[in-house]
C-alpha positions as CSV (number, residue, x, y, z in Angstrom):
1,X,83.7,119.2,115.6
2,X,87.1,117.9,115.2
3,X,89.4,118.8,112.6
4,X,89.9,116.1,109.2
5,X,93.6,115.5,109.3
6,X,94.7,114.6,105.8
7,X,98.0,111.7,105.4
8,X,101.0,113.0,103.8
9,X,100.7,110.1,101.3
10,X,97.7,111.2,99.6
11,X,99.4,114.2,98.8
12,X,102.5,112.1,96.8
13,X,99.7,110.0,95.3
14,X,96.9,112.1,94.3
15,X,98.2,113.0,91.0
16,X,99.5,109.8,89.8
17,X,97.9,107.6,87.1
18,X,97.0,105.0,89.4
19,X,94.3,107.6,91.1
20,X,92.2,107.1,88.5
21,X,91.6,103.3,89.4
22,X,91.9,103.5,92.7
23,X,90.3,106.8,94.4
24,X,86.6,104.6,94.7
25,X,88.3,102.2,96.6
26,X,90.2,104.8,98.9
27,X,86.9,106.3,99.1
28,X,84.7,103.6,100.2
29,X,87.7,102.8,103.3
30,X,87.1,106.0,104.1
31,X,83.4,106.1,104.6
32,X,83.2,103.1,105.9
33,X,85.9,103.5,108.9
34,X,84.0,106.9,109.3
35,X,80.9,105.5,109.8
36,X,82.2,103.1,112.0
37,X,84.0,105.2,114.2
38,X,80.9,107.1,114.7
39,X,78.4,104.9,115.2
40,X,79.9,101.7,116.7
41,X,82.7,103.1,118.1
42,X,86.6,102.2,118.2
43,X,86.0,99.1,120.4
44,X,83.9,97.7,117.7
45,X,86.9,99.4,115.0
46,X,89.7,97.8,116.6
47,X,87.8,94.3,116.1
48,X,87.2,94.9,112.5
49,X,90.6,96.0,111.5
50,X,92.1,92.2,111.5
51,X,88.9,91.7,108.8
52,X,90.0,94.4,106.6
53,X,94.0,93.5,106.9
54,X,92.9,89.8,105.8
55,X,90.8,91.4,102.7
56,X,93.8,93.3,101.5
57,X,96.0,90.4,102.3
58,X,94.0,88.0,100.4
59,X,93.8,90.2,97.5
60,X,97.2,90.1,96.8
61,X,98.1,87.2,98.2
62,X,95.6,85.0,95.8
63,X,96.8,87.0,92.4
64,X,100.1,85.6,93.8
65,X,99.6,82.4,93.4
66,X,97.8,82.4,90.0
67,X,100.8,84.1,89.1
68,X,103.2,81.4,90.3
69,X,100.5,78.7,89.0
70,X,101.0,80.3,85.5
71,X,104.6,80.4,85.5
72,X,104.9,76.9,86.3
73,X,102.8,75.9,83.1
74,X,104.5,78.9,80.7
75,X,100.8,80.7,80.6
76,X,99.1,83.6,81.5
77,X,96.6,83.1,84.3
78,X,95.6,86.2,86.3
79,X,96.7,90.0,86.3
80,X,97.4,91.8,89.0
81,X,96.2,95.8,89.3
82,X,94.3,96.5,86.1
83,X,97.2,96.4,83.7
């Protein structure tokens, strides 16, 4: 059984404040690429990966916008991360 090699990252992160919003999220990834790996393999990983970059990409990238949208008519349209 091979060995779980934990990123450097979540060690600088784990105990910030924004842990307690976001270690569901971090969790879900998790499982999911696991169960990915494992049962469809890194062929099927590999293809999926572009999927999951346009997810993250589209959920900043749309808050964005609102953002601009609500600057241009001096009112508050969308927040980003919960506060």
């Amino acid at each position: 059984m091979p060995t779980l090699a934990l990123h450097p990252v979540g060690y600088a992160i784990a105990n910030t404040p924004s842990m307690d919003y976001l270690w569901m999220p971090f969790f879900i990834a998790w499982a999911l690429k696991a169960v990915i790996l494992r049962y469809s393999g890194i062929k099927t990983y590999r293809m999926l990966v572009p999927f999951a970059l346009g997810g993250v990409l589209g959920d900043f990238a749309i808050p964005a916008l609102w953002g601009l949208y609500g600057t241009l008519i001096s009112k508050q349209m969308y927040l980003f991360f919960p506060h």
